[in-house]
C-alpha positions as CSV (number, residue, x, y, z in Angstrom):
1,X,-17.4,-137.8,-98.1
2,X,-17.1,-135.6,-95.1
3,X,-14.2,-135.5,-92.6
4,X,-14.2,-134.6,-89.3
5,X,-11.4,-132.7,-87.6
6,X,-10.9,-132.5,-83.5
7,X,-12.1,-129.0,-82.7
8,X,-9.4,-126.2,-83.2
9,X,-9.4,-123.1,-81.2
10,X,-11.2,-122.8,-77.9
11,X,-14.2,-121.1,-76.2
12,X,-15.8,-120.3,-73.1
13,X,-19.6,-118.9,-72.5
14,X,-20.5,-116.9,-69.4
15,X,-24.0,-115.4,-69.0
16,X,-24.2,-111.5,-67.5
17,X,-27.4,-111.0,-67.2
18,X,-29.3,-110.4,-70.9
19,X,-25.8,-110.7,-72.6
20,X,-24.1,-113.8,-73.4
21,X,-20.7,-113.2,-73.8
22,X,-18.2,-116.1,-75.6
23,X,-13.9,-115.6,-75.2
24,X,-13.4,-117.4,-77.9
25,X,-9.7,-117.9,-79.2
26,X,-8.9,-118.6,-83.0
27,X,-8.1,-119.4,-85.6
28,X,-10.8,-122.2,-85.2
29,X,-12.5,-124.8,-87.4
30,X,-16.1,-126.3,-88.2
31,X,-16.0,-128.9,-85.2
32,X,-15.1,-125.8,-82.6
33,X,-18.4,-124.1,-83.9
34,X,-20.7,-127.1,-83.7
35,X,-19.3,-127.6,-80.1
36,X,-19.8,-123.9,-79.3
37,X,-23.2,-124.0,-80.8
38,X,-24.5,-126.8,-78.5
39,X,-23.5,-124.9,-75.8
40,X,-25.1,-121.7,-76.7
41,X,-28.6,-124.0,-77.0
42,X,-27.8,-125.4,-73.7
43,X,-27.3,-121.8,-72.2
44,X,-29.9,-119.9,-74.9
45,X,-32.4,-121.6,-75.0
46,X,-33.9,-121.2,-70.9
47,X,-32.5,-117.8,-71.7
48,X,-35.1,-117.1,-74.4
49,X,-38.2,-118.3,-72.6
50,X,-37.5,-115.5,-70.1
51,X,-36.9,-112.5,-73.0
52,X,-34.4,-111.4,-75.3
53,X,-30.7,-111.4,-75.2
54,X,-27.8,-110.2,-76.9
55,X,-24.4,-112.4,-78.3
56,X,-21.1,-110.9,-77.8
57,X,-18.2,-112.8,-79.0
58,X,-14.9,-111.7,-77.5
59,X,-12.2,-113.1,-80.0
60,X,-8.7,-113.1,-79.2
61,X,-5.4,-114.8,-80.9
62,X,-7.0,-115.1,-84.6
63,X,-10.4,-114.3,-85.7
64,X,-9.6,-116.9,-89.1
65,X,-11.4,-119.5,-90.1
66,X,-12.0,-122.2,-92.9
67,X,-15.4,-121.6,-95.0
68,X,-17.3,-124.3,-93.8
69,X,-16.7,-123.1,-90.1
70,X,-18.6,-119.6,-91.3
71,X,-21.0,-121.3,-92.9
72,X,-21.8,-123.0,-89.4
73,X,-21.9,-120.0,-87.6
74,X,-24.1,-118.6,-90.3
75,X,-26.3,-121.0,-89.5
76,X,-26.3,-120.9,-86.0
77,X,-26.4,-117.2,-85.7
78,X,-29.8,-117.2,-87.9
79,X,-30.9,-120.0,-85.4
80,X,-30.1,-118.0,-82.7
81,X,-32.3,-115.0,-84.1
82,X,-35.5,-117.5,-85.3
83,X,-35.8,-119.5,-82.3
84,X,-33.6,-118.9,-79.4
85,X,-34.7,-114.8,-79.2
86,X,-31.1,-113.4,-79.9
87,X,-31.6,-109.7,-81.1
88,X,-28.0,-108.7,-81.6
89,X,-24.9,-110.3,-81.9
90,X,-21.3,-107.9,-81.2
91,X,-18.0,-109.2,-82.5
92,X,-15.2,-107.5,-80.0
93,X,-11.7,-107.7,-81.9
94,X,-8.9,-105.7,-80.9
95,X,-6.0,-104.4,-83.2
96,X,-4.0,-107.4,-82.2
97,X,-6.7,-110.0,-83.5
98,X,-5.3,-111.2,-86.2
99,X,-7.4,-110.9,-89.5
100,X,-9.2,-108.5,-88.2
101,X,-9.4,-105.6,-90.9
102,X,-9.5,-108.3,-93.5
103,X,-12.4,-110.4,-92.2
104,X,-14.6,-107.7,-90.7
105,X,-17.0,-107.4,-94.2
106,X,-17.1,-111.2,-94.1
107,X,-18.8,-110.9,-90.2
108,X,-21.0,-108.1,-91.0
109,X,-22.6,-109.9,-93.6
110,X,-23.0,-113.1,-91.9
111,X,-25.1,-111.0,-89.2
112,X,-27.2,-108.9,-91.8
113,X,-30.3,-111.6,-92.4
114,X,-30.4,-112.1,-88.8
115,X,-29.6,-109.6,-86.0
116,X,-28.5,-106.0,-85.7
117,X,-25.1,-106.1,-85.7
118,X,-21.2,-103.9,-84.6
119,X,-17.7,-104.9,-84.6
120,X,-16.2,-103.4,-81.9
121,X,-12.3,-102.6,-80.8
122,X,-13.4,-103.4,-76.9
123,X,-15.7,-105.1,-74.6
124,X,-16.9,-101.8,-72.7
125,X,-18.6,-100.7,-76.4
126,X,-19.9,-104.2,-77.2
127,X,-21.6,-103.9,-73.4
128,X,-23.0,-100.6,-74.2
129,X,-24.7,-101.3,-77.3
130,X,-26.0,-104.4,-76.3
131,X,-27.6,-102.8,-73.2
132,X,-29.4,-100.1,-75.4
133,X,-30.4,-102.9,-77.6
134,X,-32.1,-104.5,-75.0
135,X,-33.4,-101.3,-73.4
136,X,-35.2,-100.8,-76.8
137,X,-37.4,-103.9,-76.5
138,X,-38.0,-103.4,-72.5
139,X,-35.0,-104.9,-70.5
């Protein structure tokens, strides 16, 4: 039997050019991620048919989360990198995120089947990287 929660946490998306960038503030729970992922599609997916882009998710408050919530953003990032033309996603989480020493391993490896990856202290770096990312490929 599976029980649904109201979504915990909260998000917004903003497009800057080839970089989507989510402010997403935690902890949060599997119902926050399915919400966030329908969003993304809705944003992604014209996004895509014009060329690659990059997915940078600015965390603040707490970067925790139940299991099942990572496993739904496992699933959507790999989404993301099939079908929707993501080619890098950058997790920005500054010293006062909390959990962020202990749950930067479990990030990495959700991102290392599907995009080239960094967890970054600040969104300046996060921009950088993404921008030579997408210089790589020709944009």
């Amino acid at each position: 039997m599976s029980i649904s929660f109201r979504a915990h946490g909260q998000f917004d998306i903003f497009v800057d050019g080839r970089i989507v960038i989510t402010e997403v503030e935690g902890p949060w729970n599997r119902e926050l991620v399915f919400s966030w992922a329908s969003r993304m599609l809705e944003l992604c997916g014209p996004l895509a048919a014009t060329g690659p882009y990059v997915a940078i998710a600015v965390v603040r408050g707490s970067i925790l989360c139940p299991p099942d919530a990572l496993d739904s953003l496992r699933t959507a990032v790999a989404y993301g990198a099939a079908r929707l033309n993501c080619i890098g996603n950058v997790i920005v989480a500054d010293a006062a995120v909390e959990g962020r020493t202990l749950m930067r391993e479990t990030y990495e490896t959700l991102f290392e089947d599907s995009t080239p990856h960094r967890y970054c202290d600040d969104l300046g770096e996060a921009k950088a990287w993404a921008v030579q990312l997408l210089s790589a490929k020709g944009y």
